[in-house]
C-alpha positions in Angstrom: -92.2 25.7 12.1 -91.1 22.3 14.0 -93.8 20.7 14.4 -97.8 20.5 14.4 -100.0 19.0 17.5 -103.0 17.8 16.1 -105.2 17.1 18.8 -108.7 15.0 18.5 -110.7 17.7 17.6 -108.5 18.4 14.5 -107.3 21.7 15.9 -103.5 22.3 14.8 -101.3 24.2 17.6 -97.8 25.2 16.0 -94.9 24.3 17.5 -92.1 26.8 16.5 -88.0 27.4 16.8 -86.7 30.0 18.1 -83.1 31.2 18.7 -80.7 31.8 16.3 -80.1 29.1 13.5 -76.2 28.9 13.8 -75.9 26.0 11.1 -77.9 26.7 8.9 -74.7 27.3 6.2 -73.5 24.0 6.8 -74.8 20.8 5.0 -76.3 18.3 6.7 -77.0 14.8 7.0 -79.6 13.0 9.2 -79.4 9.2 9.4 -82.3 7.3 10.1 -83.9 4.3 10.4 -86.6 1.7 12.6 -85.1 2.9 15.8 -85.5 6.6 15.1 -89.1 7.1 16.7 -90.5 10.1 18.1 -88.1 13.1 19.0 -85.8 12.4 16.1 -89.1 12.1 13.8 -89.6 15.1 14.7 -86.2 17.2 13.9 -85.9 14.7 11.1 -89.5 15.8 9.4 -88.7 19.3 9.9 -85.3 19.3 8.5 -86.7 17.5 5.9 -89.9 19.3 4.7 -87.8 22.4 5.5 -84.6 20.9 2.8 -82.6 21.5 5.7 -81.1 18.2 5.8 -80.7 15.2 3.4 -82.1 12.0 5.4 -80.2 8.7 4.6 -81.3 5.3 5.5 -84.2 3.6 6.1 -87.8 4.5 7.3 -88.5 5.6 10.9 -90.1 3.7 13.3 -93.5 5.9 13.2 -93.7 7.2 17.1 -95.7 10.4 16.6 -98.2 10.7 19.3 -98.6 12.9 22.2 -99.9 10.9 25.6 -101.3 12.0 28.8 -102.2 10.2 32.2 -105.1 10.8 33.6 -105.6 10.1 37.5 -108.8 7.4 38.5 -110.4 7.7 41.4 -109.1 4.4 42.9 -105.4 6.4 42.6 -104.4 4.7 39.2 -104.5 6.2 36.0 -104.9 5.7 32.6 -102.9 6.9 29.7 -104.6 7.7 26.5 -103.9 9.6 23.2 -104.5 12.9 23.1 -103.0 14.6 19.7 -100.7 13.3 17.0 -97.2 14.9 15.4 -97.5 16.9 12.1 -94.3 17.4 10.0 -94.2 21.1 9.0 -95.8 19.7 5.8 -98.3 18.1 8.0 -97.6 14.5 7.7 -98.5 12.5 9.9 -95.4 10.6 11.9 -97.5 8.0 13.6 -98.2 4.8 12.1 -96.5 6.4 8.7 -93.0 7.2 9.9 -90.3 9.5 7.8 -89.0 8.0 4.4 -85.6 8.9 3.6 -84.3 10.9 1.1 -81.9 8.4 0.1 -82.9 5.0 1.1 -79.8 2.6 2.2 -80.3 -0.5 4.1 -78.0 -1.8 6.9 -77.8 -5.4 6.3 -76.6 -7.9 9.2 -74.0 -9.3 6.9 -73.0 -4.8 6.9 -73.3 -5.0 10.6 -71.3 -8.3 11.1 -68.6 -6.9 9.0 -68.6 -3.6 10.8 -69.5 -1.9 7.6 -72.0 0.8 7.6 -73.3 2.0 4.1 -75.3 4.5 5.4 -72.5 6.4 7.2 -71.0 6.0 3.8 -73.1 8.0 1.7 -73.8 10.3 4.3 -69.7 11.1 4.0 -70.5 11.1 0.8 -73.2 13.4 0.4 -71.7 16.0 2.8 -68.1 15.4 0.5 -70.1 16.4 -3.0 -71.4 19.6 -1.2 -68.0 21.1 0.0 
């Protein structure tokens, strides 16, 4: 399971992998943070709820809706929500985002000093697993 799509009327369609899972052996490490929104929710939750992945950083943004346009009769349209994105442990991604496993902020004093603390213990979360 990747994914739920709740639509309005609470019905839950799965959304499911298929293929073959060629790394799952190998530890991994998701970073996110306030500019991870909507795809990248989406691996992120399932790796997650699945303790597939650790995630390091800070929260997502919270982009877990699905959208449609509907065509007006003056040839405009409209585009309104139709369902919303369910972790595998169906959370809700919109409006909530994805908490990290391991919270680490990227400060602007990090950034100014081209230092990234959240690569850091990603490197060493992956280096404790070997």
């Amino acid at each position: 399971m990747v994914v739920y799509e709740k639509s309005s009327d609470g019905q839950l369609n799965e959304h499911k992998a298929n293929g073959r899972a060629r790394f799952k052996d190998f530890p991994t490490v998701v970073l996110i943070n306030g500019g991870s929104a909507s795809g990248s929710e989406i691996v992120a939750g399932a790796l997650k709820d699945h303790k597939l992945a650790s995630l390091v950083g800070e929260k997502s943004f919270g982009k877990g809706s699905v959208q449609s346009l509907f065509p007006l009769e003056d040839g405009s349209s409209i585009k309104l929500t139709v369902a919303l994105w369910l972790t595998p442990n169906q959370n809700q991604i919109d409006g909530q985002g994805i908490e990290p496993d391991v919270k680490v902020e990227l400060t602007d004093e990090d950034f100014n000093a081209n230092k990234d603390p959240q690569l850091d213990k990603a490197i060493e979360i992956l280096s404790a697993n070997k």
